[in-house]
C-alpha positions as CSV (number, residue, x, y, z in Angstrom):
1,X,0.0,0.0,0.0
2,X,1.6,3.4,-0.7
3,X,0.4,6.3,1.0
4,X,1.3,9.8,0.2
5,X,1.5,12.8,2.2
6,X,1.2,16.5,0.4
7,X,0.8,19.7,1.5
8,X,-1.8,22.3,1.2
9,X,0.3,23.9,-1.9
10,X,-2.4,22.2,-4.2
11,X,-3.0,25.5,-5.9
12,X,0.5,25.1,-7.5
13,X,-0.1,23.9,-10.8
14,X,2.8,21.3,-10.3
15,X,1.4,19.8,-7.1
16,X,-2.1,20.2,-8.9
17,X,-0.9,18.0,-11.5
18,X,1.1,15.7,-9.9
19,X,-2.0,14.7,-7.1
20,X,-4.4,14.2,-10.4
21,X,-2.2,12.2,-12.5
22,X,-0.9,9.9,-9.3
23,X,-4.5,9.0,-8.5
24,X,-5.1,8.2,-12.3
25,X,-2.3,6.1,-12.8
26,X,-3.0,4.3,-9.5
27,X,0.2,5.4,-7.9
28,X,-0.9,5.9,-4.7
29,X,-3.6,4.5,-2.8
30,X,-4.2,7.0,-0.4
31,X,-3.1,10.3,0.6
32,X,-2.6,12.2,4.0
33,X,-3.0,16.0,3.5
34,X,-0.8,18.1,5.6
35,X,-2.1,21.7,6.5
36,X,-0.9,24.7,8.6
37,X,-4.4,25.3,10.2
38,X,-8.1,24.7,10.1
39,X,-9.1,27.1,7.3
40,X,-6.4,25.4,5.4
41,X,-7.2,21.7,6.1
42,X,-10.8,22.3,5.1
43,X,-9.7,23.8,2.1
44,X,-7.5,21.5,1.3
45,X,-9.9,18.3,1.8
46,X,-12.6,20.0,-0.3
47,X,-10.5,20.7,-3.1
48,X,-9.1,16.9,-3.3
49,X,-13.0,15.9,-2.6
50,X,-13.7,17.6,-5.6
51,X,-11.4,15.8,-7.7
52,X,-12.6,12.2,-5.9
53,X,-10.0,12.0,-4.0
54,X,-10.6,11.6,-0.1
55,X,-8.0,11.8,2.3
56,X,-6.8,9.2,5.1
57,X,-6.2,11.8,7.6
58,X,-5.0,15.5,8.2
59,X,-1.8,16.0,9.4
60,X,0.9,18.6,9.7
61,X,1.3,21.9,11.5
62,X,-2.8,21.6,12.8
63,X,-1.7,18.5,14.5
64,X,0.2,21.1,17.3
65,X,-2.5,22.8,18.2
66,X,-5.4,20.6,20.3
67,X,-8.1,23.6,19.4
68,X,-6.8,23.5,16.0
69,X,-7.2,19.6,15.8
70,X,-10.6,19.8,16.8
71,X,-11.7,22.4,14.3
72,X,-10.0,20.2,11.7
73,X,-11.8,17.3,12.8
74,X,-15.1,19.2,12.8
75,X,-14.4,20.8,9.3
76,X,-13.2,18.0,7.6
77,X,-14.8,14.7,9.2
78,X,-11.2,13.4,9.0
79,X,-8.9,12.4,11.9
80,X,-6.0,14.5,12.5
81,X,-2.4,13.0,12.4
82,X,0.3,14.2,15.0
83,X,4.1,13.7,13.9
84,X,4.1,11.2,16.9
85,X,1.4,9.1,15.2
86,X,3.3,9.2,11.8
87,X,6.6,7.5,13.4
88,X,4.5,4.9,14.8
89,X,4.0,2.1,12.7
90,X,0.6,0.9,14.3
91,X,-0.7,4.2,14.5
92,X,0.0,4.4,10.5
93,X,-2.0,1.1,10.0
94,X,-4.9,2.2,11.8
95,X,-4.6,5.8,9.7
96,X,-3.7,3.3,6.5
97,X,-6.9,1.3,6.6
98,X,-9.5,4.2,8.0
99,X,-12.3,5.7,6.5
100,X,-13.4,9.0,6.8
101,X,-16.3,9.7,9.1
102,X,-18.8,10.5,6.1
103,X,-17.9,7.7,3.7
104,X,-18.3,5.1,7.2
105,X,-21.8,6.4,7.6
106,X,-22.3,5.8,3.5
């Protein structure tokens, strides 16, 4: 299983590209979107949502902030991913292999 992590620079025409063609191709079978804050992480998911592609998990600078975790969680419907979590191999199967909390209610 490959897993991807990118970062909220999706309006870069070269990270734009590179997320669309990867999920064509099949390259990656999930992806982990890493985002500085709230705003950014629901952002972020909604854009990739738009182009059918759901992520695992949030993670990144959000993760630092408990408040800001929460807010992500709220916004997105996603679990957010602390650094701690992403060095821990069990912790990455359980992000590997989750749903989102709107496609587990589908």
């Amino acid at each position: 299983m490959g897993i991807v992590e990118i970062a909220d620079g999706l309006l870069q025409s070269e990270t734009a590209s590179l997320v669309e063609q990867a999920t064509a191709q099949g390259w990656v079978d999930g992806f982990v979107f890493a985002a500085a804050d709230a705003m950014g992480a629901a952002f972020g998911c909604r854009w990739l949502q738009d182009r059918g592609i759901v992520p695992l998990a949030v993670s990144g600078l959000v993760s630092a902030s408990p408040l800001a975790a929460r807010e992500t969680r709220s916004a997105t419907g996603l679990a957010v991913a602390t650094l701690a979590e992403l060095r821990d191999p069990v912790a990455v199967s359980r992000i590997a292999f989750s749903r989102p909390l709107d496609v587990q209610a589908a």
